[in-house]
C-alpha positions in Angstrom: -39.4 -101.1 -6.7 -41.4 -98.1 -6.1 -41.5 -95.3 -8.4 -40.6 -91.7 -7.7 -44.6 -90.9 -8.5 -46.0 -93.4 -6.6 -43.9 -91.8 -3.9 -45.1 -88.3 -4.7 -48.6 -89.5 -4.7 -48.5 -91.2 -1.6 -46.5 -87.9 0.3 -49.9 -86.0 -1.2 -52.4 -88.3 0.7 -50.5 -88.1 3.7 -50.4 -84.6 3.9 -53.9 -84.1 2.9 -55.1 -86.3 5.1 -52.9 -84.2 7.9 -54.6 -81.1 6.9 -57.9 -82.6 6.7 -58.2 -83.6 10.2 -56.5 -80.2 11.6 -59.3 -78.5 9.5 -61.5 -81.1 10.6 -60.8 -79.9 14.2 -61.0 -76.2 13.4 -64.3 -76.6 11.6 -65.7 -78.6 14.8 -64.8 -75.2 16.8 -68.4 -74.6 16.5 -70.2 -77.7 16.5 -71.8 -76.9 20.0 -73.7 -73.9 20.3 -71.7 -72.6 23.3 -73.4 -69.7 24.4 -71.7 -68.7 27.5 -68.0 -70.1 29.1 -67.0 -68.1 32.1 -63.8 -68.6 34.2 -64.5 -67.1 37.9 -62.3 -67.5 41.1 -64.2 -68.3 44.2 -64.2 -67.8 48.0 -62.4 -70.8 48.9 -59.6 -70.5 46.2 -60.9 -72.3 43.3 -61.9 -71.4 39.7 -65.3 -71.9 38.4 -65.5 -73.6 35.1 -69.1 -72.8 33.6 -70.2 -73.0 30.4 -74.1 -73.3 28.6 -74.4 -74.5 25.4 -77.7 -73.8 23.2 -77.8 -76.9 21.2 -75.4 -80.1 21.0 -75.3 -82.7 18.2 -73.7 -86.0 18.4 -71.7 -84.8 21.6 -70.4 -87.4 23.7 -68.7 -85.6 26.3 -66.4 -82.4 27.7 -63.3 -81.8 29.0 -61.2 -78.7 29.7 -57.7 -78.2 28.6 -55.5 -75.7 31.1 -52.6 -73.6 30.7 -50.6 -71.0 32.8 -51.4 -67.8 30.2 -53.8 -67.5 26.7 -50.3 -68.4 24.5 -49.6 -71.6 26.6 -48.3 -74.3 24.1 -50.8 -77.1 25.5 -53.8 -74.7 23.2 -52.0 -75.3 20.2 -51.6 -78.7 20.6 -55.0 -79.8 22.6 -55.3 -83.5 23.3 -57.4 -85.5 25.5 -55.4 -87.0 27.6 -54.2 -83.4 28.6 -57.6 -83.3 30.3 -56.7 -82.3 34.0 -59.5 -83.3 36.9 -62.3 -81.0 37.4 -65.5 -81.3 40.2 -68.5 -81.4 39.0 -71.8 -82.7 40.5 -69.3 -82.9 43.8 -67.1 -86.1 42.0 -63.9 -86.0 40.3 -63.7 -86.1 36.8 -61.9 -85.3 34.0 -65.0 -86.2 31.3 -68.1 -84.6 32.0 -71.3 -86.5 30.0 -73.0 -84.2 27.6 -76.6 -83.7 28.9 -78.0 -81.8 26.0 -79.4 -82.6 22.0 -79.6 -80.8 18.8 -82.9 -79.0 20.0 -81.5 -78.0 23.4 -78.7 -77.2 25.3 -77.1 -77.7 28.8 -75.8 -75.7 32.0 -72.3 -77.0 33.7 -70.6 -76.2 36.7 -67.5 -77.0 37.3 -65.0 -76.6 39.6 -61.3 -77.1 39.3 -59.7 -77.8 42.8 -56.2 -77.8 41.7 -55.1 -74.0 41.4 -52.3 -72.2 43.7 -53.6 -69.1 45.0 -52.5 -66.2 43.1 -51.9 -68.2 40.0 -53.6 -67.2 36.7 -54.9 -70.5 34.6 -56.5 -70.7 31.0 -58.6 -72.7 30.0 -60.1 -74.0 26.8 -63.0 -76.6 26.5 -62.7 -80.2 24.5 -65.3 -82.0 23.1 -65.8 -85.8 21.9 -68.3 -86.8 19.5 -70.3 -90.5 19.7 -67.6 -91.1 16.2 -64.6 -90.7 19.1 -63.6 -87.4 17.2 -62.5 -84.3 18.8 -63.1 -80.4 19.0 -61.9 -77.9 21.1 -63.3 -74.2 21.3 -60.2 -72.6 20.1 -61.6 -69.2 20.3 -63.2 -69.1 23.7 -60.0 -69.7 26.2 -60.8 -68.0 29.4 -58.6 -66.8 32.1 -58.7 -66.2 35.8 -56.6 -65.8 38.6 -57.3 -67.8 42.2 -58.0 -65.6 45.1 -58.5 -62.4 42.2 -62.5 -62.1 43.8 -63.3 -58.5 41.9 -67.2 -58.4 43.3 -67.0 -60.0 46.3 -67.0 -56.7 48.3 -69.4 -54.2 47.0 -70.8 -51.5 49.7 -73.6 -49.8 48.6 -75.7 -47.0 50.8 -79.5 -47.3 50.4 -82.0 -44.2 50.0 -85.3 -43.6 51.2 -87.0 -40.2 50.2 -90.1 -39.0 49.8 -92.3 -36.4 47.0 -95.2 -35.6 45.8 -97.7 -37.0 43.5 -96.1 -36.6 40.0 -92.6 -35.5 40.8 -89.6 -36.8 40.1 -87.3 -37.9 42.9 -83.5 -38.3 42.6 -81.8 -41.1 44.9 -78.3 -40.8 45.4 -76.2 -43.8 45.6 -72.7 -44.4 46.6 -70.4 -47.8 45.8 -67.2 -48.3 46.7 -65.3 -51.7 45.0 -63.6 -52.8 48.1 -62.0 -55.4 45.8 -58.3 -56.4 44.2 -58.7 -55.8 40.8 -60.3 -52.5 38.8 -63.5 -53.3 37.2 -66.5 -52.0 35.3 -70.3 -52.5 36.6 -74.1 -52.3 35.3 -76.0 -50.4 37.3 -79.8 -51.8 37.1 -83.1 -51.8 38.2 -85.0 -54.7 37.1 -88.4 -55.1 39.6 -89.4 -51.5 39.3 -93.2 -50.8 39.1 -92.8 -46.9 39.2 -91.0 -45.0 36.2 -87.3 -45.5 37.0 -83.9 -44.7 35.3 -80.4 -45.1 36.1 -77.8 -41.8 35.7 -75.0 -43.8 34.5 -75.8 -47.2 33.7 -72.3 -48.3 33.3 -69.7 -46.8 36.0 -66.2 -47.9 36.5 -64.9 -48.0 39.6 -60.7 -48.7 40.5 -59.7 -51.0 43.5 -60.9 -49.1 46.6 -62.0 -46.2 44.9 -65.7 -44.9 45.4 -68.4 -43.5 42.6 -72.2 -42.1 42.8 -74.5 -42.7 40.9 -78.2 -41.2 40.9 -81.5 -43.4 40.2 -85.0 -40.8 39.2 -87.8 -42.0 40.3 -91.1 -40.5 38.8 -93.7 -40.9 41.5 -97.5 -41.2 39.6 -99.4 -38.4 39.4 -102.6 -40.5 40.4 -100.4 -41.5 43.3 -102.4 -41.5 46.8 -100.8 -40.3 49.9 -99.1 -43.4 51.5 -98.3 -45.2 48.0 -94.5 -46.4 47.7 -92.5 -48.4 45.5 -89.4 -50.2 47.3 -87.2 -51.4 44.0 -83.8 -53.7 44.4 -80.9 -51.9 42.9 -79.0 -54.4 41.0 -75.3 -54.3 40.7 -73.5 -56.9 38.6 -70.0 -56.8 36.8 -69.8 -56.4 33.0 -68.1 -59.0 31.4 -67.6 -60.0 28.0 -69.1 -63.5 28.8 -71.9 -63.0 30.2 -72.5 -62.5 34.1 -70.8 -65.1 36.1 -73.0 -67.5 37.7 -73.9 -68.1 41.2 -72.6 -64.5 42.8 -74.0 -62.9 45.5 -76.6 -60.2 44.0 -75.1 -56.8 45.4 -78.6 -55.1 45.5 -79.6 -52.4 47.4 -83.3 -51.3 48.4 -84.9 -47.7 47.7 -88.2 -46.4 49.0 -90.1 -43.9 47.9 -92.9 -42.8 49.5 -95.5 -40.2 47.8 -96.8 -37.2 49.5 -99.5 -35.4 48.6 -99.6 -31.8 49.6 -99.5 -31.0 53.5 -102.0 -32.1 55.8 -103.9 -28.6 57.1 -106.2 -28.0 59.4 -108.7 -25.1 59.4 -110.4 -24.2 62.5 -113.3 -21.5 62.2 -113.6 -19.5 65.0 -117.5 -17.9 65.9 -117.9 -15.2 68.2 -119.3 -15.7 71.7 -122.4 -13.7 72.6 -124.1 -12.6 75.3 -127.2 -11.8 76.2 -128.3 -10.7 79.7 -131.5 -11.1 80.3 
């Protein structure tokens, strides 16, 4: 017959051992370095599952865990075999191979292929180690909506002014987010060889809506006549993760081309004499 205490002992184990491996699972949340994990609707009406990790030990494999909304049941209770079918490296699969090691990490791009259009999924990524246990990144579910394309239609003008040697030149630039959703953009310039700075670094602009933002240029005051600089104006959206990979770079080109005083000519007139012999 078994005693009351032996009974009490054994309902201890088993619940220690049942918080053990849910801690065991929260303290694997880090045991990639996942540096970046960006959910991004494409052109064709799929979502693009990305993620880069900095370092990986003892990882065997990934998988992604989806939900209809960031409170979905299915991320409180992850499990493998909730894995759903991604693309990546153009085959099916629902386990993607780790590719990194403890001194380096990996870039994956995946695709999931079954989304309705409109639709907002959420996903969250799994991991198995080579011991067959499991982690999930319970605090890097991302979101996105098929069809929701935010920076797929950027019109920017272009400028092309001239100055002198040593002046400052302000090029005006107007965007216009043509669109669905509102959104925030980084306004850089990233190959510039003369002295360049952005106005508003940061500008939001709604759905349709229309900003300008001003780039100085400080032409050199070495600077011969005929010098130029052309520099790409880079426009990217802000996002918490990291820029999404693989977008079209929504750059325009500026020109400036230096001046140096105006070209005069001087002609010295001599009077004409005449002498009659």
């Amino acid at each position: 017959m078994i005693s009351k205490r032996w009974l009490t002992i054994t309902t201890i184990l088993a619940f220690s051992i049942v918080v053990l491996t849910t801690l065991h699972v929260a303290a694997q949340d880090r045991a990639v370095d996942l540096e970046v994990f960006i959910a991004e609707p494409t052109q064709d009406d799929h979502i693009e599952l990305f993620f880069e990790t900095g370092s990986e030990d003892s990882t065997a494999e990934f998988f992604f865990v989806r939900g209809t909304s960031i409170d979905d049941p299915v991320f409180t209770s992850p499990s493998p075999s909730l894995a759903i079918t991604v693309t990546y490296n153009s085959t099916p699969t629902r386990f993607i191979t780790a590719q990194g090691n403890a001194g380096s990490g990996f870039t994956y791009d995946a695709f999931d292929e079954d989304v309705v259009d409109g639709q907002e999924y959420c996903y969250m990524i799994g991991e198995r180690e080579f011991d067959s246990s499991v982690a999930y990144y319970l605090n890097d579910i991302r979101c996105a909506t098929v069809g929701d394309l935010a920076v797929t239609d950027l019109a920017v003008t272009a400028s092309t002014l001239s100055g002198d040697a040593g002046e400052m030149i302000t090029h005006t630039l107007f965007i216009t987010n043509n669109g669905n959703r509102d959104q925030q953009f980084i306004v850089t310039v990233p190959n510039k060889i003369w002295p360049t700075q952005v106005t508003s670094p940061i500008v939001f602009i709604p759905s349709g809506g229309s900003i300008s933002s001003t780039v100085k240029v400080t032409i050199p005051g070495g600077a011969s006549n005929g010098d130029s600089d052309t520099a790409d104006i880079r426009i990217s959206r802000q996002d918490n993760a990291g820029q999404p990979p693989n977008l079209p770079p929504y750059t325009i080109t500026t020109t400036v081309t230096t001046q140096v005083g105006d070209s005069v000519t001087y002609y010295n007139y001599l009077p004409i004499i005449r002498m009659d012999n």
